[in-house]
N, C-alpha and C positions, 0 to 999 in steps of 0.2 A: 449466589453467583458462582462459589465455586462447582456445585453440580453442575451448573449447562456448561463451565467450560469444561469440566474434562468428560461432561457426554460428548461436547459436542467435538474437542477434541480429538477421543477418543475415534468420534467417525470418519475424522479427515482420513484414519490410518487405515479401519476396518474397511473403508472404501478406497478403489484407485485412486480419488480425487487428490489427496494429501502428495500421494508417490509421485503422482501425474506432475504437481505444480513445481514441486522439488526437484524434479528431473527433467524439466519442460526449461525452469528458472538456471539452471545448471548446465545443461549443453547449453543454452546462447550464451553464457558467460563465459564458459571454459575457451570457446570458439573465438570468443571476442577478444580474451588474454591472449590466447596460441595466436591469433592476427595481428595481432598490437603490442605484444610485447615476445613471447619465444619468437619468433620471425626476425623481430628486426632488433631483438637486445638492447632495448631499451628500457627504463630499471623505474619507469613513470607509469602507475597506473589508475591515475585518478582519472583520465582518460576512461576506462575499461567502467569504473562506476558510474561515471554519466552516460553510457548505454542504460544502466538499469533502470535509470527515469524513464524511457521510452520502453523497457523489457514489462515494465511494472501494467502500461497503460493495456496490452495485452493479454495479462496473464493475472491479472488481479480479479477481473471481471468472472473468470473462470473459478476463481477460490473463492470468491463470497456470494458466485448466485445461488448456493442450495441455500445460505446460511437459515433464512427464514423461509423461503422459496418450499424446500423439502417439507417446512415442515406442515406448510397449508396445504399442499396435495397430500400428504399422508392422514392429515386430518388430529397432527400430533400436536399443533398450536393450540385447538383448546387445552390438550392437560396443563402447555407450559402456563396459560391464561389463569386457570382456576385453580393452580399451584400458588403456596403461600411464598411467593418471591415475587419481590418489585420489577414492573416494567424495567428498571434503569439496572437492576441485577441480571436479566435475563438478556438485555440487549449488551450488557459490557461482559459477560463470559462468551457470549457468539461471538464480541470483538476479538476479546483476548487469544481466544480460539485459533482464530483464523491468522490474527499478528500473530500468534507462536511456530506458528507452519511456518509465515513469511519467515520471521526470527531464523528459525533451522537454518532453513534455504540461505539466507543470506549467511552464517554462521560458515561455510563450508568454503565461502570466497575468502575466508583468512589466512587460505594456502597459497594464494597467489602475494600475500606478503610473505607471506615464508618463504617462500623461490625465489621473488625480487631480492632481497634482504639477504641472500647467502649468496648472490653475485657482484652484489652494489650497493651504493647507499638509495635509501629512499626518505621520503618527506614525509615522517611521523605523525606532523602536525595536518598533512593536509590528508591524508589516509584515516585518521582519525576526523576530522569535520564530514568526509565522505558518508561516516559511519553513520556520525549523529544524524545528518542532514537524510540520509537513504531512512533511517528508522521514523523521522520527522514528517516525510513527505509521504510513509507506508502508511501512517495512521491516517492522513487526508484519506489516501487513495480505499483503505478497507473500511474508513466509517460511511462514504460515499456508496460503496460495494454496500455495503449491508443498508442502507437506507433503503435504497434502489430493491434491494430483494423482500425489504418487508412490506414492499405496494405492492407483490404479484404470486401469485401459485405457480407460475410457471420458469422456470429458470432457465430456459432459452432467450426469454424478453429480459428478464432481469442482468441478463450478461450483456446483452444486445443492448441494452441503455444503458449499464453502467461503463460500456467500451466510448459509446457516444457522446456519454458526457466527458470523458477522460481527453476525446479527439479535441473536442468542443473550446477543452481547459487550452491544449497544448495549441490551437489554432491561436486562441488569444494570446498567448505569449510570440509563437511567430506576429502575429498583427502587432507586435509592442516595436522590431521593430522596424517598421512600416507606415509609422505612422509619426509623424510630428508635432501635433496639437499639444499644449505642453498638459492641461486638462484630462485627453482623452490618454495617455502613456502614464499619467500617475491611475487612473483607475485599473487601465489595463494589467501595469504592476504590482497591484494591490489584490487583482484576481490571479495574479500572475505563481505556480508552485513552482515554474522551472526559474526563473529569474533570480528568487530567495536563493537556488542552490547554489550560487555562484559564490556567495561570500564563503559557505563551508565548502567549497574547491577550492579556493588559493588558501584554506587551512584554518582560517577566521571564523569562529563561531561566534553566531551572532545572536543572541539572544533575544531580539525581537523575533529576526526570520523563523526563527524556531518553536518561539510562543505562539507565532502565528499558524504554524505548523498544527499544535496543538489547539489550538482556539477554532479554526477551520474542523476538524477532527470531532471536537465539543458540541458545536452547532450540530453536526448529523448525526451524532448520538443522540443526542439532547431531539430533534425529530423523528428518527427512527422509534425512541421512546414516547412519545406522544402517538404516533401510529398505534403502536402494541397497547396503549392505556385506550385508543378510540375503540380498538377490538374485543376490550376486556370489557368494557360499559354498553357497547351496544348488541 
């Protein structure tokens, strides 16, 4: 596992891709603080982090369609296939890969506690749930990404379906609430990743929302690994 991640690491950087997502993820945020918080001096930025639910649904698609995508047009999947590492090693260093990129990226928005914080007080505890819950809901969104990219050679479709499904998610959580049936809004909540972020925004970490963060995350690994082991047998 740790060779494909710091190959595959390695290529986020060797290629624009890596600079692209980091600096793509960082002007909308930067934008987002200087509107919402330098403008109007306000010292609240949990605000500024629930844009990056909606920033992720964009720019995610973009970071994980080469991950397995590149490697079928290049013709490089047989070596990773007939190389002596497990399905579940090769799909969790592609993972790791790509969440370390996000990791960076989001790593850089810890200067807008630094600026709040030398003008005013801020809420530690809900700045931290931010944190947890933004890295909770990147695993959903990059195990999804990399699923989606190991069904196709072409990484235009694998971006393009992993933006759709993301639309798809965030529809159903608007349809949650819209709807009254007491039934159909416990399921919708249950598919629902924006809804979970609500408890780690007033600061409350929750340790279901969060499991289930991961457990979501587990299932598309856990497929994307069955893909890679259909391609290695047939």
């Amino acid at each position: 596992m740790a060779a494909i991640y710091k190959r595959d690491l390695r290529a986020y950087f060797t290629s624009p891709l890596g600079y692209v997502f980091i600096a793509a993820f960082l002007i909308v945020m930067n934008s987002v603080f200087f509107v919402t918080n330098l403008l109007t001096g306000r010292n609240s930025i949990a605000s500024v982090y629930t844009v990056t639910l909606y920033i992720l649904i964009v720019i995610v698609p973009v970071l994980t369609m080469r991950t397995f995508s590149e490697d079928y047009k290049q013709k490089t999947d047989q070596l990773l296939l007939t190389a002596p590492v497990k399905a579940s090693g090769i799909v969790l260093g592609k993972f790791f890969a790509a969440y370390t990129v996000y990791f960076i990226a989001l790593l850089f928005t810890i200067i807008y506690v630094i600026i709040v914080s030398a003008v005013g007080d801020v809420n530690m505890a809900s700045i931290i749930g931010n944190y947890i819950a933004l890295l909770g809901v990147a695993t959903v969104y990059i195990s999804i990404g990399i699923f989606i990219s190991s069904l196709t050679e072409n990484q235009l479709v694998a971006c393009i379906a992993t933006l759709g499904i993301f639309i798809a998610l965030f529809i159903l959580d608007y349809a949650y609430g819209l709807v009254n049936v007491g039934w159909i809004k416990t399921v919708l909540y249950w598919l629902s990743i924006f809804r979970r972020y609500n408890t780690f925004f007033l600061g409350v970490f929750s340790v279901a929302d969060f499991f289930y963060y991961i457990s979501i995350s587990a299932v598309f690994v856990f497929l994307t690994v069955r893909v890679l082991e259909k391609k290695r047998w047939s």
